[in-house]
Residue frames as a rotation matrix with the C-alpha (Angstrom) as fourth column:
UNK 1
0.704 -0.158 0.693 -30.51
-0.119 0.935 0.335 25.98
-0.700 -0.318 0.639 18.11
UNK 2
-0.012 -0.896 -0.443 -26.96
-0.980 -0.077 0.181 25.18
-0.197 0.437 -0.878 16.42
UNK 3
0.926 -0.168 0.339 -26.24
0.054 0.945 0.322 21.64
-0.374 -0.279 0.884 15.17
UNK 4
0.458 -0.883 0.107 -23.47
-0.242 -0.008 0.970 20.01
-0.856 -0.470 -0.217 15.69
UNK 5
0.076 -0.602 -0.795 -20.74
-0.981 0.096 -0.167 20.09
0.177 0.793 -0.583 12.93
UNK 6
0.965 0.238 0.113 -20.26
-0.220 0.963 -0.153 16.85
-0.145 0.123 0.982 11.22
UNK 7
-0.140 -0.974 0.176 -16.71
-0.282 0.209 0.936 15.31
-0.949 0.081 -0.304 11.92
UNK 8
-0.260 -0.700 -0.665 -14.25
-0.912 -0.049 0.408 14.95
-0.318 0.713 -0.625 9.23
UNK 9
0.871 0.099 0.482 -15.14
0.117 0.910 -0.398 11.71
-0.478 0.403 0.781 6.69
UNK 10
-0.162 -0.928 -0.337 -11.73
-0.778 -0.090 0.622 11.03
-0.607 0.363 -0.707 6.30
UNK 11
0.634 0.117 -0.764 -10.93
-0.580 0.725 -0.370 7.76
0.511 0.679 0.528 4.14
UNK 12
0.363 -0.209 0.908 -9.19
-0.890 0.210 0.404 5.18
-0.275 -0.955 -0.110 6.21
UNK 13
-0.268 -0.419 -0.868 -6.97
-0.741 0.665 -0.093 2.26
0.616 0.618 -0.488 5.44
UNK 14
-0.289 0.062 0.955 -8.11
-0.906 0.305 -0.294 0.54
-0.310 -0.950 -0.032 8.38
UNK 15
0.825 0.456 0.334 -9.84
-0.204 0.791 -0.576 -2.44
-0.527 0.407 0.746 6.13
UNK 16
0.986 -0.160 -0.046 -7.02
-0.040 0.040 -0.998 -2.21
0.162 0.986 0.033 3.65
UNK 17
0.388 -0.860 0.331 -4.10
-0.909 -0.299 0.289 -3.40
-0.149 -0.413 -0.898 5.56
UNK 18
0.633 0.229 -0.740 -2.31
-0.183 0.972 0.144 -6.38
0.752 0.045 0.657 5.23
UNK 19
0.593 -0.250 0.765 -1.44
-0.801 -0.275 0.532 -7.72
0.077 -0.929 -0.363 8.98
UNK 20
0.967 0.054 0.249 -1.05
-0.093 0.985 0.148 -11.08
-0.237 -0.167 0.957 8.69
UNK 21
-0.174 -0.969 0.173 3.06
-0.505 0.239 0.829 -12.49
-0.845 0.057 -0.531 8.44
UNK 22
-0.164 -0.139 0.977 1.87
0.407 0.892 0.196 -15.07
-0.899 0.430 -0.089 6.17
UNK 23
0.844 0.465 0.269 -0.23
0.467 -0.388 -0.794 -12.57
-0.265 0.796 -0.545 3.47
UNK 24
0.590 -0.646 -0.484 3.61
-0.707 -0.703 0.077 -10.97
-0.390 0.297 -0.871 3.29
UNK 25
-0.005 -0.677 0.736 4.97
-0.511 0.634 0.580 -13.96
-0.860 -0.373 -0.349 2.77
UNK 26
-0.044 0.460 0.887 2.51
0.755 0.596 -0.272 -15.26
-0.654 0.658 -0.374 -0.43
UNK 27
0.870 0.076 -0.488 3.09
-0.168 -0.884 -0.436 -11.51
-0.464 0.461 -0.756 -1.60
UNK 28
0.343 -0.857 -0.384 6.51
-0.851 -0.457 0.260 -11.71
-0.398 0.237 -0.886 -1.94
UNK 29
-0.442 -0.154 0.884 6.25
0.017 0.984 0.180 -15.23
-0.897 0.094 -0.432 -3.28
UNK 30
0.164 0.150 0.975 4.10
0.927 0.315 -0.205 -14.37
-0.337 0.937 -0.087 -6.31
UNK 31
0.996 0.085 0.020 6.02
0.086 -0.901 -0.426 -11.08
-0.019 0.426 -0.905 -7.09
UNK 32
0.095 -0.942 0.321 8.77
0.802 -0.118 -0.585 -9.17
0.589 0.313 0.745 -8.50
UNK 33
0.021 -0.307 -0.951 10.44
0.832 -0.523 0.187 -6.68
-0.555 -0.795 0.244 -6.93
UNK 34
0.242 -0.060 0.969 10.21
0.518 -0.836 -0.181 -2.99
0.821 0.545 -0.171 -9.06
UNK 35
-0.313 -0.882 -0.353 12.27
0.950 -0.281 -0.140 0.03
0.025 -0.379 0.925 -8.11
UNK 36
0.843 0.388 0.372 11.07
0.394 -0.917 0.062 3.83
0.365 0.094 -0.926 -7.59
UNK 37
0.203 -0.706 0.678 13.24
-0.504 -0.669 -0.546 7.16
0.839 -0.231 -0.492 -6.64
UNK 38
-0.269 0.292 0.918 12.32
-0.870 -0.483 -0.102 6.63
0.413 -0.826 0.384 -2.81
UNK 39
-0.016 0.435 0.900 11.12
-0.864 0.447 -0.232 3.15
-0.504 -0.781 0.369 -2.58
UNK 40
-0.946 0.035 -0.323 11.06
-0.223 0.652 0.725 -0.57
0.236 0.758 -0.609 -3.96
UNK 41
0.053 0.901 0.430 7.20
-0.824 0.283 -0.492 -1.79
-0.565 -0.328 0.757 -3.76
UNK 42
-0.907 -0.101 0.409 5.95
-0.147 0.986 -0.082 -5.38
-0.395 -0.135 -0.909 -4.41
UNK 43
-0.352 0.717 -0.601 2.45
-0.929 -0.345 0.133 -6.49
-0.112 0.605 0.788 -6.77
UNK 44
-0.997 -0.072 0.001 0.52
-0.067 0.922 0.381 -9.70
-0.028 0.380 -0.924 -6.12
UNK 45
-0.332 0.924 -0.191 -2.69
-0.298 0.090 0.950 -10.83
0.895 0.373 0.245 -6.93
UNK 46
-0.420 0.288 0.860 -4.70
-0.850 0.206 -0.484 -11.87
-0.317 -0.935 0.158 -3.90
UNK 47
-0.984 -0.028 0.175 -5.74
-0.051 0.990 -0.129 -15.47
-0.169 -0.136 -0.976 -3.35
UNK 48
0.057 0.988 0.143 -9.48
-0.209 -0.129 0.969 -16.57
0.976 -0.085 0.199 -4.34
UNK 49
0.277 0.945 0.175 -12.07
-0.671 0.060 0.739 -16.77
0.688 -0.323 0.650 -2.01
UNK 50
0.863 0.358 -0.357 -12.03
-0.321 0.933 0.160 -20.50
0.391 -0.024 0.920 -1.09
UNK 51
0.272 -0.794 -0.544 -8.47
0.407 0.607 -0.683 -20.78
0.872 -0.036 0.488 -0.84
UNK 52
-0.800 -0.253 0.544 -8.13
-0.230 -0.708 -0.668 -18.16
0.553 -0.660 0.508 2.18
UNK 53
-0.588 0.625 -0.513 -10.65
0.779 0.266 -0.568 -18.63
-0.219 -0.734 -0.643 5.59
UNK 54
-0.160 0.712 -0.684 -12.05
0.212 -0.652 -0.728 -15.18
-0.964 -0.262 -0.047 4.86
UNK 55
0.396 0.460 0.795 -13.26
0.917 -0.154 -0.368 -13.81
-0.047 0.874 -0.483 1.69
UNK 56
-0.441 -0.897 -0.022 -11.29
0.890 -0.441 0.117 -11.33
-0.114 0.032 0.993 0.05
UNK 57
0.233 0.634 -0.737 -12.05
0.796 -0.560 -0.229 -7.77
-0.558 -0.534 -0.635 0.94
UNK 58
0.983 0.140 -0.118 -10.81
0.064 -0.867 -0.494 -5.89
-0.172 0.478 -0.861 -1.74
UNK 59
0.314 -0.913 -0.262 -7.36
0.655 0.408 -0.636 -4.64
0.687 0.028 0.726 -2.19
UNK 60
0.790 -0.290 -0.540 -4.74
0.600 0.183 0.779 -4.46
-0.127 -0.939 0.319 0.76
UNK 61
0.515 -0.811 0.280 -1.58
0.003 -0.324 -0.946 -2.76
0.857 0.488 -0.165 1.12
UNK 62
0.636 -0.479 -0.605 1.56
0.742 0.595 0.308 -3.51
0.212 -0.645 0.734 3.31
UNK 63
0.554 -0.777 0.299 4.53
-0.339 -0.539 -0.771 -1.36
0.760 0.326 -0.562 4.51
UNK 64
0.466 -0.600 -0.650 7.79
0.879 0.395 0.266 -2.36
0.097 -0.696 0.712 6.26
UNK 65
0.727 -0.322 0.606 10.37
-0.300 -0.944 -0.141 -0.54
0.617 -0.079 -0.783 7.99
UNK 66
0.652 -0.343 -0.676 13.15
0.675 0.669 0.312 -2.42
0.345 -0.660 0.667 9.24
UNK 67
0.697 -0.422 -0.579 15.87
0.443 -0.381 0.811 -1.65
-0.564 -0.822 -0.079 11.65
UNK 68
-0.151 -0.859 0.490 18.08
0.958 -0.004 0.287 -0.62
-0.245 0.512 0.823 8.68
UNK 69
0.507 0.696 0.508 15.63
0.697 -0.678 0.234 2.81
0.507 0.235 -0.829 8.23
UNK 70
-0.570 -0.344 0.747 17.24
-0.336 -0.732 -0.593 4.20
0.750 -0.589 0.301 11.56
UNK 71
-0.989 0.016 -0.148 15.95
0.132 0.566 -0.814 4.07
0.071 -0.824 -0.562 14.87
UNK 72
-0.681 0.732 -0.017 12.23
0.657 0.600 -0.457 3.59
-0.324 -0.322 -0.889 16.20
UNK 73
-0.142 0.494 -0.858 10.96
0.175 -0.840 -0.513 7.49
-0.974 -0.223 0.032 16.13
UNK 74
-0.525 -0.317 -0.790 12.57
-0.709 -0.349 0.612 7.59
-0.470 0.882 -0.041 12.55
UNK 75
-0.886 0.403 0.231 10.70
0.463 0.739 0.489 4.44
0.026 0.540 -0.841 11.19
UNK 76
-0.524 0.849 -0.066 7.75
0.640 0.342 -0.688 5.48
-0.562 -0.402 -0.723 12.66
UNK 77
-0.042 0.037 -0.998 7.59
-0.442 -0.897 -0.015 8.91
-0.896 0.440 0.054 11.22
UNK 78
-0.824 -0.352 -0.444 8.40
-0.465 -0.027 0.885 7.24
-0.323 0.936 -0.141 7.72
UNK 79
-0.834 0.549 0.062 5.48
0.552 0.828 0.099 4.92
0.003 0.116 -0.993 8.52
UNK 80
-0.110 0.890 -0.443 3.11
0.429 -0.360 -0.829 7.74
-0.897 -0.281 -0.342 9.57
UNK 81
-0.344 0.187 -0.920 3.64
-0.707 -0.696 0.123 9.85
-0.618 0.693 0.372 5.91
UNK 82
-0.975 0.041 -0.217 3.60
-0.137 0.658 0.740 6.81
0.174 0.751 -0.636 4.35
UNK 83
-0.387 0.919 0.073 -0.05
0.921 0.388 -0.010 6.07
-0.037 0.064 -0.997 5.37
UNK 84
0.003 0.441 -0.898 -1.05
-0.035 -0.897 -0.441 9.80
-0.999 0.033 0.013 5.20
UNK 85
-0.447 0.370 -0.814 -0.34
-0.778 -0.610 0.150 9.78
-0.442 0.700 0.561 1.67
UNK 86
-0.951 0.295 -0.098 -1.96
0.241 0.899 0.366 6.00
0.196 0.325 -0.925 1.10
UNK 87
-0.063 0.972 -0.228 -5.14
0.745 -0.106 -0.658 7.14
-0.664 -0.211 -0.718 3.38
UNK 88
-0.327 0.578 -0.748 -5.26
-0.509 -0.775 -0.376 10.49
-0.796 0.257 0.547 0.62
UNK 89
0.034 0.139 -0.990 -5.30
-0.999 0.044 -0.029 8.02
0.040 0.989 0.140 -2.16
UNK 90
-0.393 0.328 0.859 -7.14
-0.288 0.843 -0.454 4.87
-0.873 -0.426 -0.237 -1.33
UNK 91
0.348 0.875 -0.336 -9.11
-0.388 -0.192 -0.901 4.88
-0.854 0.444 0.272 -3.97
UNK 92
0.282 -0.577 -0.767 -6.13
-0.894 0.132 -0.428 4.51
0.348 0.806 -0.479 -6.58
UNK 93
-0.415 -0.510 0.754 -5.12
-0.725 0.686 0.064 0.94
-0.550 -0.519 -0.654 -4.76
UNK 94
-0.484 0.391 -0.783 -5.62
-0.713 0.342 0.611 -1.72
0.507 0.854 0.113 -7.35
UNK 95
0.411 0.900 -0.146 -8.47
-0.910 0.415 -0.001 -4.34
0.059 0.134 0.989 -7.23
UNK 96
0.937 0.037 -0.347 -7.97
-0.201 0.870 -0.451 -7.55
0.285 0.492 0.822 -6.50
UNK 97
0.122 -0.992 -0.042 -3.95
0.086 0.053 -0.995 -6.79
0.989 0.118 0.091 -5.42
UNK 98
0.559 -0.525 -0.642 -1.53
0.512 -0.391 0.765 -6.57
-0.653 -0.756 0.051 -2.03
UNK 99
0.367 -0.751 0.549 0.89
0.355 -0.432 -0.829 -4.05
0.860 0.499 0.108 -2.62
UNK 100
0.584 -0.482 -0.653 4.04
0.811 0.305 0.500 -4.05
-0.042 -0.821 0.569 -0.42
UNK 101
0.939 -0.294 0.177 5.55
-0.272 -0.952 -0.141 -0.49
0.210 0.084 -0.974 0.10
UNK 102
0.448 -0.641 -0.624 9.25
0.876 0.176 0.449 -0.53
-0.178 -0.747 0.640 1.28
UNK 103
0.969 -0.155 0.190 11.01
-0.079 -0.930 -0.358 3.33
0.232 0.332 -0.914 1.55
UNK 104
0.003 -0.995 -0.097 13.92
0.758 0.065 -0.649 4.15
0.652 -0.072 0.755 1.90
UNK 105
-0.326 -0.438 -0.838 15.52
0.911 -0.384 -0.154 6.62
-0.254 -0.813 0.524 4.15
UNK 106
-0.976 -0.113 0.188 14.94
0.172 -0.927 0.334 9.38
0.136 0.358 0.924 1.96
UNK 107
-0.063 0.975 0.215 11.21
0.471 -0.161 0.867 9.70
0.880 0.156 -0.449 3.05
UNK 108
-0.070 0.073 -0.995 12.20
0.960 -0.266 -0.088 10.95
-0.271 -0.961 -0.052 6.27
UNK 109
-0.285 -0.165 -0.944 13.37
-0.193 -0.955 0.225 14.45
-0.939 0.246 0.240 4.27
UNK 110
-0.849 0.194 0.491 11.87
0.414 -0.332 0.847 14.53
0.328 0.923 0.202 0.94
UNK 111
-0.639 0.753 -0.154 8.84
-0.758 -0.651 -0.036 16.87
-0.128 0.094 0.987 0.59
UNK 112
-0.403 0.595 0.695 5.60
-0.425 0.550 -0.718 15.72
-0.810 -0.585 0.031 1.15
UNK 113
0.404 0.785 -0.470 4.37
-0.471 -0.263 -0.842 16.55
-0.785 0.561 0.264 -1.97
UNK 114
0.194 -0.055 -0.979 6.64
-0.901 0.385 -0.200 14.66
0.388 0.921 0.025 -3.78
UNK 115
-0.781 0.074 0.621 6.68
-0.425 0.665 -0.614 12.02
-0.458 -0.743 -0.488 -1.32
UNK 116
0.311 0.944 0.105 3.02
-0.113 0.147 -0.983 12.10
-0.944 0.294 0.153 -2.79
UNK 117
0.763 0.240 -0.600 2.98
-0.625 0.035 -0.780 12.30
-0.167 0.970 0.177 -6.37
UNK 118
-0.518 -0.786 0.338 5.99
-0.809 0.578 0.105 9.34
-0.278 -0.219 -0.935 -5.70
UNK 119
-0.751 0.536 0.385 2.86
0.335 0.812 -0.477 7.18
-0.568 -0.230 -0.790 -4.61
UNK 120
0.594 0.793 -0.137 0.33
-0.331 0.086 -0.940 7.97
-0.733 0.604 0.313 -6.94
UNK 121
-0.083 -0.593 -0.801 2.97
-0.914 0.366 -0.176 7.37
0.397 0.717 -0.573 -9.84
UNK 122
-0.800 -0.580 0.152 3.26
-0.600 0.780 -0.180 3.99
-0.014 -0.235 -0.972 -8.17
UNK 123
-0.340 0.938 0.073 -0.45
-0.162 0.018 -0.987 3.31
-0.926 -0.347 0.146 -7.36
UNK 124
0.267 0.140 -0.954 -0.88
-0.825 -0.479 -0.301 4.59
-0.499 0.866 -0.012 -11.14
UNK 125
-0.448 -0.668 -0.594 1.83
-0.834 0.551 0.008 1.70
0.322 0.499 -0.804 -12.19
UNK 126
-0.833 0.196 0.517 0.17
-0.288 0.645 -0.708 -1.04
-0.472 -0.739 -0.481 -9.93
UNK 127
-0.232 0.920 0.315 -2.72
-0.296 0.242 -0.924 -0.49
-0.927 -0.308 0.217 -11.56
UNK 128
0.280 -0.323 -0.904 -1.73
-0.931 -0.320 -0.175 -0.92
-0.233 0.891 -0.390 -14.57
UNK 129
-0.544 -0.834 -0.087 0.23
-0.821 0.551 -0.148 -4.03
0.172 -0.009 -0.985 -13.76
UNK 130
-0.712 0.276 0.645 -2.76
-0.209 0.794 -0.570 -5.55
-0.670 -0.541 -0.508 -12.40
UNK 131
0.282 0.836 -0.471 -4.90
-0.613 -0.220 -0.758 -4.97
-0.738 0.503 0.450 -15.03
UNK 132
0.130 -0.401 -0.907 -2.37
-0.918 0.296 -0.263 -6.54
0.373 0.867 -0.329 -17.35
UNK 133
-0.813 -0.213 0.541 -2.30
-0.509 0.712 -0.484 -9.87
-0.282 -0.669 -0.688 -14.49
UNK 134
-0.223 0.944 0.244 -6.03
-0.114 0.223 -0.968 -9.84
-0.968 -0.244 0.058 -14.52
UNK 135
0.479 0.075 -0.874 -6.14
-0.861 0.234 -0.452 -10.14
0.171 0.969 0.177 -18.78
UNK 136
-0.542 -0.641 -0.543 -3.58
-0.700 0.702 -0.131 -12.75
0.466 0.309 -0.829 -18.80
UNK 137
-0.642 0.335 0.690 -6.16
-0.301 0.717 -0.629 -15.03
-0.705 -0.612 -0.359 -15.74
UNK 138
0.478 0.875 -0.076 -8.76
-0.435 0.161 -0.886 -14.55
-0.763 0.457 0.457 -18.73
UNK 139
0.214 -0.061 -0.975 -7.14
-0.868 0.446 -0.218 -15.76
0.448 0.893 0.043 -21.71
């Protein structure tokens, strides 16, 4: 008797998305804009509880791709690495935060790997940034 191989436990952003028009909207309302090689990315705190119908679920993360990227196939493609290298490094997404990706073109042809170690350097910074948000709510 053989058992059956256990599928892949991938991690999954599937909770950690933000869908909603408005949750981009109150992002980019209580943030600044910061600059990478490859991308500009966005850092707000998330609303309490109370103030939001649902109850906050942790932290979220956004990406755009407008029409300025190139055409449909090309966004998408920038959109799929982008979440490949978000779903390898969930974990590093700060507490408590949205964070708004935006790439640039150059993610279509940079390397993956530094594609990656792009976003963890960011992730890395984020988390930072929120810690230093989340000191300033206490004093």
């Amino acid at each position: 008797m053989t058992t059956p191989l256990q599928p892949d436990r991938r991690s999954s952003l599937t909770g950690a998305r933000l869908r909603r028009h408005a949750d981009y909207q109150r992002a980019y309302a209580a943030s600044r804009k910061r600059q990478s090689a490859s991308m500009s990315w966005f850092l707000a705190p998330q609303p309490p509880a109370d103030a939001v119908f649902e109850p906050a679920k942790g932290p979220r993360v956004g990406l755009t791709a407008g029409k300025v990227l190139g055409k449909a196939h090309e966004r998408n493609r920038i959109k799929r690495r982008m979440r490949e290298v978000l779903r390898r490094h969930v974990e590093l997404l700060p507490a408590g935060c949205d964070l708004i990706l935006h790439p640039r073109r150059t993610v279509l042809t940079i390397e993956f790997k530094k594609l990656e170690a792009e976003v963890v350097r960011i992730l890395q910074q984020a988390n930072v940034e929120a810690a230093r948000m989340t000191a300033k709510v206490v004093l």
